[in-house]
C-alpha positions as CSV (number, residue, x, y, z in Angstrom):
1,X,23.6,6.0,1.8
2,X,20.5,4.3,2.5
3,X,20.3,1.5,4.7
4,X,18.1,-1.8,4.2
5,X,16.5,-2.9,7.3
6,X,18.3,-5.7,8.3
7,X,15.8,-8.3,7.5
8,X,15.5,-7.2,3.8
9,X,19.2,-7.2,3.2
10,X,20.1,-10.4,1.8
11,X,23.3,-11.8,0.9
12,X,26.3,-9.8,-0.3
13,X,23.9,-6.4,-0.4
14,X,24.2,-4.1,3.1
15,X,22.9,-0.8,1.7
16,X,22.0,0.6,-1.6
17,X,23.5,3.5,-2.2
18,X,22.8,6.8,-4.7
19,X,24.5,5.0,-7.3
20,X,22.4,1.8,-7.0
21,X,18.9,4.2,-7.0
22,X,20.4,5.9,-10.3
23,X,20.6,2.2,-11.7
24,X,17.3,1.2,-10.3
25,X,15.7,4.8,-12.0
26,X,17.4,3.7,-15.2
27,X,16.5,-0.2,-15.1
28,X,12.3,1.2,-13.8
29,X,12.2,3.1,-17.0
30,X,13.8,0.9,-19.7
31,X,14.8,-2.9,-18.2
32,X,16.5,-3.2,-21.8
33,X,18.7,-0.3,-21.4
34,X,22.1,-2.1,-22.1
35,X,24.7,-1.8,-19.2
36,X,27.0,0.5,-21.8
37,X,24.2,3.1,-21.5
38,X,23.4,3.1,-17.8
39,X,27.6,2.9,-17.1
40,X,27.7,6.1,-19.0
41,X,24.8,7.6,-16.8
42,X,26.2,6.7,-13.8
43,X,29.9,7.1,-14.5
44,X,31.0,3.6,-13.9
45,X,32.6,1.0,-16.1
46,X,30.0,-2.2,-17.8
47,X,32.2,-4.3,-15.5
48,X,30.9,-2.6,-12.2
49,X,27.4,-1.9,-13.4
50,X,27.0,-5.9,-14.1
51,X,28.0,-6.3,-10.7
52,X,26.2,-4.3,-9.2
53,X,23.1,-5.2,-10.8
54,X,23.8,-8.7,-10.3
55,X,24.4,-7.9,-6.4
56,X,20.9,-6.2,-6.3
57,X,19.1,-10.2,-8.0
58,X,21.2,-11.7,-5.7
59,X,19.7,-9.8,-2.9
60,X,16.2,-9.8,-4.0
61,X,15.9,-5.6,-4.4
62,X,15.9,-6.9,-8.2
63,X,13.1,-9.3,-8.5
64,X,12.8,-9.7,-12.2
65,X,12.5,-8.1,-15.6
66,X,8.9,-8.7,-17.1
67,X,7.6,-8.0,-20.1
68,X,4.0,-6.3,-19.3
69,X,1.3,-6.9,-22.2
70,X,-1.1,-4.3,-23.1
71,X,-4.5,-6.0,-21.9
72,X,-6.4,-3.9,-24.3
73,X,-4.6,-5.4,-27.5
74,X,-5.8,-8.7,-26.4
75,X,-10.0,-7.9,-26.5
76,X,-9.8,-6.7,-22.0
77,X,-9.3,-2.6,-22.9
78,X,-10.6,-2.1,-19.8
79,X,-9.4,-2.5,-15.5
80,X,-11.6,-3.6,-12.9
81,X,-10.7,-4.2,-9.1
82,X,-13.0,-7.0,-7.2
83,X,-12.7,-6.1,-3.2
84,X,-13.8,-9.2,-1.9
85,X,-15.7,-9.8,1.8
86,X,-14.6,-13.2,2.9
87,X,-15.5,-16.1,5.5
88,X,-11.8,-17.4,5.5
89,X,-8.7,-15.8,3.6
90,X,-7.9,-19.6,2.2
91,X,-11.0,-19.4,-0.1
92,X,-8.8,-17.1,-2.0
93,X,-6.5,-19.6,-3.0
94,X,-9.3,-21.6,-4.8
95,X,-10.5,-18.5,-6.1
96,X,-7.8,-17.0,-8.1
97,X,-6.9,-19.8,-10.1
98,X,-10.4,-20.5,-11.0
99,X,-11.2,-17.2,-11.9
100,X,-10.7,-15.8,-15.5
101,X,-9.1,-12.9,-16.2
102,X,-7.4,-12.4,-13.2
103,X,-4.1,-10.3,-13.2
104,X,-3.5,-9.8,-9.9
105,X,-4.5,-11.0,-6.5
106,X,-3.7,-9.0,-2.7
107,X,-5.1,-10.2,0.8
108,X,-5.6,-7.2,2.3
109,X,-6.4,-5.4,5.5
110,X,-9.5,-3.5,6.6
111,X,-13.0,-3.4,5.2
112,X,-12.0,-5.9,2.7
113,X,-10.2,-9.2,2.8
114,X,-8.7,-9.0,-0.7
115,X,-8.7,-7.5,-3.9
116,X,-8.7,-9.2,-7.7
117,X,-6.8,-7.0,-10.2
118,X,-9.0,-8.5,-13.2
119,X,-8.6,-7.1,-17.1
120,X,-11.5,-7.6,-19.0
121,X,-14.1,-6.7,-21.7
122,X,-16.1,-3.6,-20.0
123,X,-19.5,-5.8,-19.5
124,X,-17.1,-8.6,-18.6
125,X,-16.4,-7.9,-14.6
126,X,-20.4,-8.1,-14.1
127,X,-20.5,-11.6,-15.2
128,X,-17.3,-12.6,-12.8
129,X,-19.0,-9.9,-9.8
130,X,-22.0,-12.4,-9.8
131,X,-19.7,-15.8,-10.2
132,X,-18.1,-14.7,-7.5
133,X,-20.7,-14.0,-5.0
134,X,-22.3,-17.5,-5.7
135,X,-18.8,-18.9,-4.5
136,X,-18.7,-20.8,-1.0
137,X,-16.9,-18.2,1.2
138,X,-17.5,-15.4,-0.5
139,X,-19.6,-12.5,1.6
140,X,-19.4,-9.4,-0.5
141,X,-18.3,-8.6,-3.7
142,X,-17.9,-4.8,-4.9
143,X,-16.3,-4.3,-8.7
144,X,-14.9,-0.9,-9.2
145,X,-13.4,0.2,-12.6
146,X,-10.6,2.1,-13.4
147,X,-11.3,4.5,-15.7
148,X,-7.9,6.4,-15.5
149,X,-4.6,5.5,-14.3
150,X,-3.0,8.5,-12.2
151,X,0.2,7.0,-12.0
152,X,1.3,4.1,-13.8
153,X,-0.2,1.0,-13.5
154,X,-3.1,0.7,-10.4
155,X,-1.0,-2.4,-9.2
156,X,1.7,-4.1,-9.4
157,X,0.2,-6.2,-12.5
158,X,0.8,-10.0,-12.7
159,X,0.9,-10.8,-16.4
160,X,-2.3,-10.9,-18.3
161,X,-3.9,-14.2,-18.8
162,X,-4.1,-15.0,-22.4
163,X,-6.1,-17.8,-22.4
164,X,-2.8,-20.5,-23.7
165,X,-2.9,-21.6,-20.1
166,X,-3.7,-25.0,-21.4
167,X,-0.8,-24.8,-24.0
168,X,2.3,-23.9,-21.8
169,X,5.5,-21.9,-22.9
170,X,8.2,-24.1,-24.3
């Protein structure tokens, strides 16, 4: 068994144990499996998978299911990181919001105060580099592009801005 430290467990969830991992393994590589498939991998009936799933929401180890969007099918083939120097971590909050094609956003410790996850056209982050650096607050601004992902995705990816944000899901 292995134990969540006490502050992580949340309500009804104490430990996750091997079974739980096998269902988070199955869930990481297809969240559509259906619960008749991963029963049969981890020798359990649909009734206690369900549960057990649901036990792991309830808890937070399950934080959602997200559908992730190929950025290149949408004209930004390409990833960039932004590791930003700034006077005050709050400028980030202005920042983000008013900076396209951001996917993902991280305060951070060390050199850098945060990092911008941004998907864009290749000559694209050049353009938001130098929007950037004429923003109050912001020090530094060094773009780095990923060329090749090692293992999975760089980051965690928020999902891809797709320009609707003026036309909101129903």
């Amino acid at each position: 068994m292995r134990k969540l430290t006490d502050e992580r467990a949340g309500p009804g969830l104490r430990r996750v144990d091997d079974t739980d991992l096998r269902i988070l393994h199955l869930l990481q590589a297809n969240p559509r499996s259906p619960v008749s498939h991963i029963a049969r991998h981890v020798k359990l009936t649909d009734n206690a998978v369900r549960c057990r799933i649901r036990r792991l929401q309830q808890a937070g180890v399950i934080r959602e299911f997200v559908m992730v969007v190929d950025p290149a099918y949408l004209g930004r083939p390409v990833l960039h990181l932004l590791l930003l120097k700034l006077s005050d971590l709050r400028v980030l909050e202005v920042l983000v919001p008013e900076t396209p094609d951001v996917a993902g956003a991280y305060a951070c410790d060390g050199e850098y105060d945060a990092t911008l996850l941004v998907c864009a056209a290749d000559g694209r982050v050049a353009d938001i580099a130098q929007e950037l650096r004429g923003r109050p607050g912001v020090v530094k601004v060094t773009p780095l592009t990923v060329r090749q992902a090692l293992r999975g995705a760089p980051m965690p990816m928020a999902p891809v801005p797709l320009g609707l944000e003026k036309h909101p899901a129903p």
